[in-house]
C-alpha positions as CSV (number, residue, x, y, z in Angstrom):
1,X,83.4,99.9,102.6
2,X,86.2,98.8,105.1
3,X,87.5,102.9,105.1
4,X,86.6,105.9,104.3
5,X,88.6,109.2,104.4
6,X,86.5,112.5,103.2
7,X,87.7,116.1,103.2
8,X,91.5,115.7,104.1
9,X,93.8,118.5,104.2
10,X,97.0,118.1,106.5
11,X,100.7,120.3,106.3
12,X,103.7,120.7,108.5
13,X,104.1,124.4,109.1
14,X,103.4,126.0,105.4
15,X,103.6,123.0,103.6
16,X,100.3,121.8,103.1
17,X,100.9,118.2,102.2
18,X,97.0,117.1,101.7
19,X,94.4,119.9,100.1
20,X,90.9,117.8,100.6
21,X,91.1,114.5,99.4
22,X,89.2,111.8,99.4
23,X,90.1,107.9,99.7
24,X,88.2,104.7,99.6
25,X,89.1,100.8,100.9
26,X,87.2,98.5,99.8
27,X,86.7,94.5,100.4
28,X,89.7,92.6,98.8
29,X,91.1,95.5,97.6
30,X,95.0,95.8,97.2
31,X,96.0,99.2,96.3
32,X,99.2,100.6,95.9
33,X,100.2,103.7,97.2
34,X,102.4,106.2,94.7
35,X,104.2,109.3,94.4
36,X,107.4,110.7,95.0
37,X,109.1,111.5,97.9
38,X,107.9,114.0,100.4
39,X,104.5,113.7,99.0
40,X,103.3,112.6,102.5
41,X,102.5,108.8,101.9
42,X,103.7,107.7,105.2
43,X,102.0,110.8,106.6
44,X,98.9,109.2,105.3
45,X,99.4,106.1,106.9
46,X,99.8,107.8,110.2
47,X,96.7,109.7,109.6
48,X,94.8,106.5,108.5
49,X,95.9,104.3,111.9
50,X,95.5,107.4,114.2
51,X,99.1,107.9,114.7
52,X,98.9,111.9,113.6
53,X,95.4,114.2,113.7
54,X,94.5,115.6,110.5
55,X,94.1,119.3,110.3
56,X,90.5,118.5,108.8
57,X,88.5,115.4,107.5
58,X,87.4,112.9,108.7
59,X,88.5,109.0,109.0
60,X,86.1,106.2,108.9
61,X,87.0,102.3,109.8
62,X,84.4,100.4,109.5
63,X,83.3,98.9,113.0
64,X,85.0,95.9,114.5
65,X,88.1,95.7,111.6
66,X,91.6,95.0,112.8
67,X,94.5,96.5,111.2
68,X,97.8,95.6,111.3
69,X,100.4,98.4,110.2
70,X,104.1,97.5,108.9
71,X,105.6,100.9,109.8
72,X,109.3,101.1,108.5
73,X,110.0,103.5,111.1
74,X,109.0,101.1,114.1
75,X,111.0,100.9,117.0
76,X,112.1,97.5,118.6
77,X,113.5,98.3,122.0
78,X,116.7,96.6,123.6
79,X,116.1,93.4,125.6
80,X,113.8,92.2,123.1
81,X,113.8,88.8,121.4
82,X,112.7,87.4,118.5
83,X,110.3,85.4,120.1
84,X,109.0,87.9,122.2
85,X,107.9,90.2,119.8
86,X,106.6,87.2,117.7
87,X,104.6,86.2,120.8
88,X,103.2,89.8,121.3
89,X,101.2,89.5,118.1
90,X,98.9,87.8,120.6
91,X,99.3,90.1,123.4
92,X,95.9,90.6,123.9
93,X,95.1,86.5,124.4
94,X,97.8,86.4,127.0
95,X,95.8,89.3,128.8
96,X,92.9,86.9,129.0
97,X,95.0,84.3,130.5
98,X,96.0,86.9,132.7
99,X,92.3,88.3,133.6
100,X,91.0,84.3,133.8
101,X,94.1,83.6,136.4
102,X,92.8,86.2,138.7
103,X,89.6,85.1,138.3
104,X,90.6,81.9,139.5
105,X,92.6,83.6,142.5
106,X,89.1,84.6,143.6
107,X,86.7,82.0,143.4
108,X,88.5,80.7,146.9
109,X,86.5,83.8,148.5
110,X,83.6,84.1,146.4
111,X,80.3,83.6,147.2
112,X,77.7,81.1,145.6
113,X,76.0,83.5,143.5
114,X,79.5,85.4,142.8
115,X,80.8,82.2,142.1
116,X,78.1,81.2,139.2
117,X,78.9,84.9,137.5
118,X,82.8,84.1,137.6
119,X,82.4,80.6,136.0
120,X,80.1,81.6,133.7
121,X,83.2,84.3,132.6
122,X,85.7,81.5,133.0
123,X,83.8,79.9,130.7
124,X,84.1,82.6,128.1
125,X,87.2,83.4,128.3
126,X,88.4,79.6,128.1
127,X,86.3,79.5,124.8
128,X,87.8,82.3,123.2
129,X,91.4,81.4,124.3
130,X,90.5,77.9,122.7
131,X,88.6,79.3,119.0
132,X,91.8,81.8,118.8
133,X,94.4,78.6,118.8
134,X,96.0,80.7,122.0
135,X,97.5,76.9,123.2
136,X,99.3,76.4,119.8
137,X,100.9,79.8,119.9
138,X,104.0,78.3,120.1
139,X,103.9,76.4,117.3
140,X,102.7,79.4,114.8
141,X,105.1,81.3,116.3
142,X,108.0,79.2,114.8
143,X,106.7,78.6,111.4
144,X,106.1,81.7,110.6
145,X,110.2,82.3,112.1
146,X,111.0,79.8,109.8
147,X,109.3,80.8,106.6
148,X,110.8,84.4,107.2
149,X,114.7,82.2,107.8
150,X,114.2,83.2,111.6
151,X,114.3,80.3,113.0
152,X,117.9,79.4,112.6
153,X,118.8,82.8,114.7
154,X,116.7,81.1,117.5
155,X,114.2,82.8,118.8
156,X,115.9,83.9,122.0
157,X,118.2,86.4,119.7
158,X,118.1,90.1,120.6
159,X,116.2,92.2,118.4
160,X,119.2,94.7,118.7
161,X,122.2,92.4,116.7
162,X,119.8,92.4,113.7
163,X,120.4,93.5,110.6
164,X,117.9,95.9,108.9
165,X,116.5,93.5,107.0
166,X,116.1,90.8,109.9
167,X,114.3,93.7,112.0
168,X,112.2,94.2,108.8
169,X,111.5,90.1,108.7
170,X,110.7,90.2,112.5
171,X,108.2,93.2,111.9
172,X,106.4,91.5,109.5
173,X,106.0,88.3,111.2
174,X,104.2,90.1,114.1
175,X,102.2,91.6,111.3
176,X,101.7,88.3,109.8
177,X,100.8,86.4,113.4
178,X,98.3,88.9,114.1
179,X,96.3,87.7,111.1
180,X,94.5,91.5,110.6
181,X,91.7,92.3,108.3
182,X,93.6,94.8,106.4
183,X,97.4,95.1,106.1
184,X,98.9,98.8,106.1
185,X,102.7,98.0,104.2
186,X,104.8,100.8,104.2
187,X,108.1,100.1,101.9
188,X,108.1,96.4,103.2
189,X,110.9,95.2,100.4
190,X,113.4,97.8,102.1
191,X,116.3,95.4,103.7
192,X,115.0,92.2,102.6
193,X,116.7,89.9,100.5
194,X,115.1,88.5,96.7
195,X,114.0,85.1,98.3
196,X,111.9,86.8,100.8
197,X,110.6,89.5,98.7
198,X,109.5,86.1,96.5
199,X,107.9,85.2,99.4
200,X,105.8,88.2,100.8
201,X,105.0,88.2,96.7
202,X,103.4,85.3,96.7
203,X,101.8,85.5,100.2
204,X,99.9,88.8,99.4
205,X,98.8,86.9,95.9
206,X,97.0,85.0,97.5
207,X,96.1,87.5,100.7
208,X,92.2,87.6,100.8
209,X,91.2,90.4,103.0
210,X,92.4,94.4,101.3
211,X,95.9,95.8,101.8
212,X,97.4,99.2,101.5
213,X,100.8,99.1,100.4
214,X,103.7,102.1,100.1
215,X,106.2,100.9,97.5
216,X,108.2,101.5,94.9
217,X,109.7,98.6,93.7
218,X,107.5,98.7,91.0
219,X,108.0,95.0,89.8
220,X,106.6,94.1,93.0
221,X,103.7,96.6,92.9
222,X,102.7,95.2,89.7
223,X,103.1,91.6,91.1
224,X,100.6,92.1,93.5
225,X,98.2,95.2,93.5
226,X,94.9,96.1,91.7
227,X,94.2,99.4,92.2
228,X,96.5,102.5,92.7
229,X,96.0,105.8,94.7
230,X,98.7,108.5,93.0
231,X,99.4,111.4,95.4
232,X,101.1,114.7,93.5
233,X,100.8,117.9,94.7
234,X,98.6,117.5,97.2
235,X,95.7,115.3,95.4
236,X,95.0,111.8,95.9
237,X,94.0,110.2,92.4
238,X,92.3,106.9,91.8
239,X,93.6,104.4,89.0
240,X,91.8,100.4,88.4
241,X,94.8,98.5,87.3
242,X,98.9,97.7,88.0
243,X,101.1,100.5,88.1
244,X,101.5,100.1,84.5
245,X,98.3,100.6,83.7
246,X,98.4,103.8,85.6
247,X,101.3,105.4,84.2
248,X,99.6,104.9,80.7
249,X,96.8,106.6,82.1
250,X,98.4,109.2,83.9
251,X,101.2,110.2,80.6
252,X,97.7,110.0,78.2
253,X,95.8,112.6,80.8
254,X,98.7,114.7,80.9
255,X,99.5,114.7,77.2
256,X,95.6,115.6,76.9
257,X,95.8,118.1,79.5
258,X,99.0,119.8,78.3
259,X,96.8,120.2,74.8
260,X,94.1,121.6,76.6
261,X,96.5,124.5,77.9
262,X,97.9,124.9,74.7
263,X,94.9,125.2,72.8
264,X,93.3,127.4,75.8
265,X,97.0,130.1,76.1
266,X,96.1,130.3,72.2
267,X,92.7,131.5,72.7
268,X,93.6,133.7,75.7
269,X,96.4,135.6,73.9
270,X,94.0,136.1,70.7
271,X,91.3,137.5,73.2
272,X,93.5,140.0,74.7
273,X,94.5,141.0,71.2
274,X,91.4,142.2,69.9
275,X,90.4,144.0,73.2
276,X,93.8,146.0,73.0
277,X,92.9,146.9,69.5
278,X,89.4,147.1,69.1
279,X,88.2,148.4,73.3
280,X,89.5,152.6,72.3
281,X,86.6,152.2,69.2
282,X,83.1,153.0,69.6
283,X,82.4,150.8,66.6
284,X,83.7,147.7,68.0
285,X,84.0,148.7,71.7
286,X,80.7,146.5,72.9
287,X,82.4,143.3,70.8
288,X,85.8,144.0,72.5
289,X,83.6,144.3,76.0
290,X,81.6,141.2,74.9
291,X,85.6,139.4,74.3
292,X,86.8,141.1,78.0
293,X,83.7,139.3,79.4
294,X,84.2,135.9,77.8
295,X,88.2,136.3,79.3
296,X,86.9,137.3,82.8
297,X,84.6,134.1,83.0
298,X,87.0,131.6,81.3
299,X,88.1,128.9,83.6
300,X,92.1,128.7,83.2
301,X,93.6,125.5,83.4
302,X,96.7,125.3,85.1
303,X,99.5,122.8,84.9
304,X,101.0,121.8,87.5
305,X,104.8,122.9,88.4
306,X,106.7,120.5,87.7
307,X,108.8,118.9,90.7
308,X,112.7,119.3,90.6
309,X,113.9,116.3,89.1
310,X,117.4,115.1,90.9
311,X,120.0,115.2,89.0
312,X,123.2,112.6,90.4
313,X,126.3,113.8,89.1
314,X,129.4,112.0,90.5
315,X,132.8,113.9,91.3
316,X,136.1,111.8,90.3
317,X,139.5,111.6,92.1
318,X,142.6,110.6,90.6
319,X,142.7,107.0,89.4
320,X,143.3,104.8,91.9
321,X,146.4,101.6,91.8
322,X,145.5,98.7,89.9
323,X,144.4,97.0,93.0
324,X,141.5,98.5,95.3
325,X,141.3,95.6,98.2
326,X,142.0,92.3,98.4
327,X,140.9,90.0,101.4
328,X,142.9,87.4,102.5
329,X,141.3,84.6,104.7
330,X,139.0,87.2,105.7
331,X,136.0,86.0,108.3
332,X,133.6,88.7,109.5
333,X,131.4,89.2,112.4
334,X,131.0,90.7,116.2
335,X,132.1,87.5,118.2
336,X,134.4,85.7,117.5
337,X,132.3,82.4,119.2
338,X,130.1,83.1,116.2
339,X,131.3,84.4,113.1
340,X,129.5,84.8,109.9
341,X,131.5,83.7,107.2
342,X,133.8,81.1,106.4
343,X,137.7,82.7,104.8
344,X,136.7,85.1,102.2
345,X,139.4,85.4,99.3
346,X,138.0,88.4,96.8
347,X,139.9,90.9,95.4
348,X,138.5,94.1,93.5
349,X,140.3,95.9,91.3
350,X,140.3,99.6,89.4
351,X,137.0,100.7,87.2
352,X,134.9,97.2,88.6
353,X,131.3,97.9,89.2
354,X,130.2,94.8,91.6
355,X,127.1,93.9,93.4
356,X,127.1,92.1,96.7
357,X,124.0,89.5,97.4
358,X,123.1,87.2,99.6
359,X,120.1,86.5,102.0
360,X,119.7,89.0,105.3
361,X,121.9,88.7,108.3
362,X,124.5,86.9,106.5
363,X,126.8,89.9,106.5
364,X,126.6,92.4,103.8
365,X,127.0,95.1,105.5
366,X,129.3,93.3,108.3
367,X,131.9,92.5,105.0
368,X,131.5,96.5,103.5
369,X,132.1,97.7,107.1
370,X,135.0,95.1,107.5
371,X,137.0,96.2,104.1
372,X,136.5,100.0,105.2
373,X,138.2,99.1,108.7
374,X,135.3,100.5,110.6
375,X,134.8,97.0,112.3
376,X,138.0,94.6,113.0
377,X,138.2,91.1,111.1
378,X,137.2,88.0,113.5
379,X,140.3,86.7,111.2
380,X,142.4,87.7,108.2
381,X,143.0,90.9,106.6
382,X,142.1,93.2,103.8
383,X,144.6,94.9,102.2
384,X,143.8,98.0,100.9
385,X,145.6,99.9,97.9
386,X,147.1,102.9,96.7
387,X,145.3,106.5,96.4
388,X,141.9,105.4,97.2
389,X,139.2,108.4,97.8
390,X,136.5,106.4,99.6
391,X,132.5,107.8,99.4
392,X,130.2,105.2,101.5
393,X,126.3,105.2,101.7
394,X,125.5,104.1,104.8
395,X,122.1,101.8,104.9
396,X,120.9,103.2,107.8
397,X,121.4,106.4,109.7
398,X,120.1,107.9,112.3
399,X,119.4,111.9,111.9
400,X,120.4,113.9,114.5
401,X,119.3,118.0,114.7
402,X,120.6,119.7,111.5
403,X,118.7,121.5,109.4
404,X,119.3,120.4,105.3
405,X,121.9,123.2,105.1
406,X,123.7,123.1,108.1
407,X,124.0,119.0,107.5
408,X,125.6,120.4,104.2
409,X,127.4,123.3,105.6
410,X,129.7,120.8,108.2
411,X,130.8,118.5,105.6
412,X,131.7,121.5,103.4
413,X,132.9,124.5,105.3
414,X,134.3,126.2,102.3
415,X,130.4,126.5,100.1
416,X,128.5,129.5,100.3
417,X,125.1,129.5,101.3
418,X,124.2,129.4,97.7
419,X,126.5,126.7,96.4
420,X,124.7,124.8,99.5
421,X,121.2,125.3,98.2
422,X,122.3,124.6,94.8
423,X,123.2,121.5,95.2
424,X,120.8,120.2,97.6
425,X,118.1,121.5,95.2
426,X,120.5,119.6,92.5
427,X,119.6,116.2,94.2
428,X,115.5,116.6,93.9
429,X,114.7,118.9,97.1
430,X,112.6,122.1,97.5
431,X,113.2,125.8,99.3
432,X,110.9,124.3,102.0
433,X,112.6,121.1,102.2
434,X,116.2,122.2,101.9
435,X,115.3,124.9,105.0
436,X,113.7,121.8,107.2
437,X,115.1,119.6,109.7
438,X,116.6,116.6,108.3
439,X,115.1,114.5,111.1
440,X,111.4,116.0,109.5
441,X,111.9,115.0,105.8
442,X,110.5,111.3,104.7
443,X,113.1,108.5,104.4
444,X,113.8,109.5,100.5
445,X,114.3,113.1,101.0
446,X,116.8,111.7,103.9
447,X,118.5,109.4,101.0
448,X,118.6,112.4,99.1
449,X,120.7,114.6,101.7
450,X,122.9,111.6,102.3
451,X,123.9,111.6,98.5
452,X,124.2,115.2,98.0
453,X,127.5,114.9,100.5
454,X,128.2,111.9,98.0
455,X,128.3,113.2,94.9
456,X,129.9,116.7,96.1
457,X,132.7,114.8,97.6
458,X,135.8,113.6,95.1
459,X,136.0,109.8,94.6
460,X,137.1,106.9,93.2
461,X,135.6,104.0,95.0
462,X,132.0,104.2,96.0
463,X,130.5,101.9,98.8
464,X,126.9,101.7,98.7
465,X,124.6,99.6,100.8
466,X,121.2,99.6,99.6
467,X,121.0,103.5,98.6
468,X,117.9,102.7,96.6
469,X,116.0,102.0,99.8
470,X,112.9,104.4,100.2
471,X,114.0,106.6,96.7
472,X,111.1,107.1,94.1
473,X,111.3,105.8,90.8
474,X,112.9,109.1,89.4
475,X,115.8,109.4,91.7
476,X,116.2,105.6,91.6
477,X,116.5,106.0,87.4
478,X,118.6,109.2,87.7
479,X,121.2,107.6,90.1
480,X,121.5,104.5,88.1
481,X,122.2,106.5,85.1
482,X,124.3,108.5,87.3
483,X,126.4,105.5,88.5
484,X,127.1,104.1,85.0
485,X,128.8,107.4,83.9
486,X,130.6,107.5,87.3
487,X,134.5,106.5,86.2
488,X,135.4,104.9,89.5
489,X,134.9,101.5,90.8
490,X,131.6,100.6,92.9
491,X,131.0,98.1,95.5
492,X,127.5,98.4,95.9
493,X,125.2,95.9,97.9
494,X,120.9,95.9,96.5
495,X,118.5,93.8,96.8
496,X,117.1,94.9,93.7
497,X,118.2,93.2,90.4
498,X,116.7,95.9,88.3
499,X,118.7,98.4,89.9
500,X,122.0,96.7,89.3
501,X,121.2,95.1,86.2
502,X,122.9,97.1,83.4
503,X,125.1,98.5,86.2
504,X,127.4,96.1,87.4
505,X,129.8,94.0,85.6
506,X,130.0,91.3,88.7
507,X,127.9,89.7,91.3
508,X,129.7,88.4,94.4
509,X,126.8,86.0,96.3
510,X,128.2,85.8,99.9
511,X,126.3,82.7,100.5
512,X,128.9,81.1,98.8
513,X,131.2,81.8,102.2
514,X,128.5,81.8,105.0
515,X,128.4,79.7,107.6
516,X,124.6,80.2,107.8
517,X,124.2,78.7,104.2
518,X,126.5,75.5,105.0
């Protein structure tokens, strides 16, 4: 057993998220963590690495195992490069150097028996510096940059002018560098592009130690996990299998279960029944006592409440011109010494649903921030056209101190209280999430938030960059289906072919004008 977690029951204020569960690793193990949002699977990862203190339980790694977590809320700081957070996956080897240097500062001083002790140590340290490949650190450093496309950034890039996906990339090469015996993924396929997500596919194929991984790209789950944990409503069930295999599992044992109940309401009201009638006579009164007694004893089963389903429904503006944007001899980026695209001559026009792809870094984002006029053109100029109501998902945003409602509340003044709670509770959130702090809620009850001012706002273009990022598989389904209905046009960037699939009617690859890809 590589972990073991007994007894675990954790909440935030009155939400109790865990209610004593249990949870196993075990050698060569790749599970797959489920649920839906707000179910507390990144709170479980803190627990697991030590990051957060359970209310009760306890958390046993077995001795001497090295994990390596993939948080998608780490922080890089500013001034970091590429390489060094690369290099820091072997922090702990350059504090031997460090701790052998000073030993060598002292031998000078040291006498003959101090002397023996510190060579001995010298020794020790070389050997371990040489077994852990510390003086080819900089050539494992760059292949992993250049099997994650790193390499062609340099390694001297700062972390900061990285793109979402690029900071994922970097992230998981630490991870990767580190070589740890079990791998703790939370959402790694969030920001990166198809041909990396190939790539971390196939690497964890073939990964031999156990990994836990948090996702919901359930293509990928199935690609590479054999067990799944399913958290829902505070329990933490076991499933041998894919994901598939567990939802046939899970749908038979409710069906079954949902029987059960049935069969059990049936017999409950038919009990009560006969002690109504039959309690008031003394010929029957000891068999309705005998019934009363049966009722008091019975074990009810109790289904469990369904969670609030979001429901996406779009508002539409008046139709816009024929023309949305065209971009003529467009080229995108921050500096103008290096930009990211060659001229860029597209044009969109009314009612066209069309994805944007391309690898990370080459300037998704950079081109949707660039039509919107949030960002200047290196060169060029998009021309924008006639009555356009603009609603843009933002890929990443940073929460600041609102509660739900009051996040609501400022975008529309004019909504009472109720109307508020309706239609955050209209978008898949609870009383005790809609009265939380935005800041508190995981990164899919965020995405929900974000879309509630989307859909409650009249449009008739929609910019999206990667809103499926950290959704569950219901809101992901429910804002698909939402977005075909929607009359407008949508511009929608995804790294997730089944997502757009269906959806779109173009693809626009923007290799085809990077300066990266020539």
């Amino acid at each position: 057993m590589i972990l073991n977690v007994t007894n675990l029951s954790h909440g935030f204020g009155d939400r109790a998220i865990f209610n004593n569960v249990s949870f196993r690793l075990l050698k060569g193990e790749h599970i797959g963590l489920v649920g839906a949002n707000g179910e507390g699977k990144s709170t479980f990862m803190n627990i697991v690495t030590g990051k957060l203190m359970p209310d009760e339980g306890k958390v046993e790694w077995n001795k001497n195992v090295r994990v390596g977590y993939l948080d998608q809320h780490a922080v890089l700081e500013p001034g970091m490069t590429i390489g060094s957070v690369l290099k820091s996956a072997f922090s702990y080897l350059f504090e031997m150097e460090e701790q052998m240097n000073e030993i060598c500062d002292k031998l000078g001083e040291a006498s003959e028996d101090e002397m023996e002790a510190m060579m001995e140590e010298l020794g020790t340290i070389q050997d371990m510096l040489t077994n852990h490949d510390f003086y080819t650190i900089d050539a494992k450093v760059e292949e992993v940059a250049r099997a994650l496309g790193l390499l062609e950034l340099s390694l001297d890039h700062d972390v900061m002018d990285l793109s979402g996906g690029q900071r994922t990339k970097v992230l998981l090469g630490k991870l990767l560098l580190e070589k740890p015996d079990i791998l703790l993924l939370d959402e790694p396929t969030n920001y990166l592009d198809a041909n990396h997500i190939e790539w971390l596919k196939r690497y964890l194929q073939e990964y031999e130690n156990a990994f836990i991984l948090i996702s919901h790209d359930i293509p990928f789950l199935n690609s590479v996990v054999n067990i799944i944990y399913h958290m829902d409503n505070q329990e933490l069930n076991r499933y041998v299998g894919d994901y598939d295999k567990f939802m046939e599992v899970y749908e038979m044992k409710q069906a079954q279960l949902e029987a059960a109940y049935k069969r059990q309401q049936q017999e409950i009201d038919d009990l009560k029944d006969f002690v109504a009638r039959n309690k008031a006579r003394v010929s029957t009164r000891n068999m309705a006592m005998s019934r009363q007694k049966k009722l008091d004893k019975m074990d009810v089963i109790e289904l469990k409440k369904d969670k609030p389903k979001p429901e996406f429904n779009f508002k539409n503006a008046r139709a816009t011109g024929k023309v949305i944007f065209e971009t003529t001899d467009l080229v995108i980026g921050y500096d103008k010494n290096a930009p990211l695209s060659k001229p860029i001559n597209l044009r969109m026009e009314r009612g066209e649903k069309i994805a944007i792809v391309g690898t990370n870094g080459i300037g998704k984002t950079t081109f949707l921030k660039s039509v919107l006029n949030i960002i200047e053109p290196l060169a060029g100029k998009v021309t924008l056209g006639d009555y356009l109501e603009i609603g843009y998902f933002e890929q990443e945003i940073k929460p600041g101190n609102n509660s739900c409602i009051e996040e609501i509340w400022e975008e529309f003044p004019s909504y009472s209280q109720y109307e508020v709670r309706s239609a955050l509770a209209k978008c898949g959130l609870t009383t005790k999430h809609i009265e939380s702090l935005v800041r508190v809620l995981s990164g899919g009850e965020q995405a929900k938030v974000r879309l509630c001012k989307l859909i409650n706002r009249e449009t008739n273009i929609l910019l999206l960059d990667e809103p499926t990022n950290h959704l569950d598989v219901d809101a992901k389904e429910e804002l698909k289906r939402a977005l075909k209905e929607y009359k407008g046009a949508i511009l929608l960037v995804c790294h997730e072919p089944d997502f757009y699939d269906g959806l779109v009617d173009k693809v626009w690859n923007l290799e085809e004008f990077s300066l990266l890809a020539l």
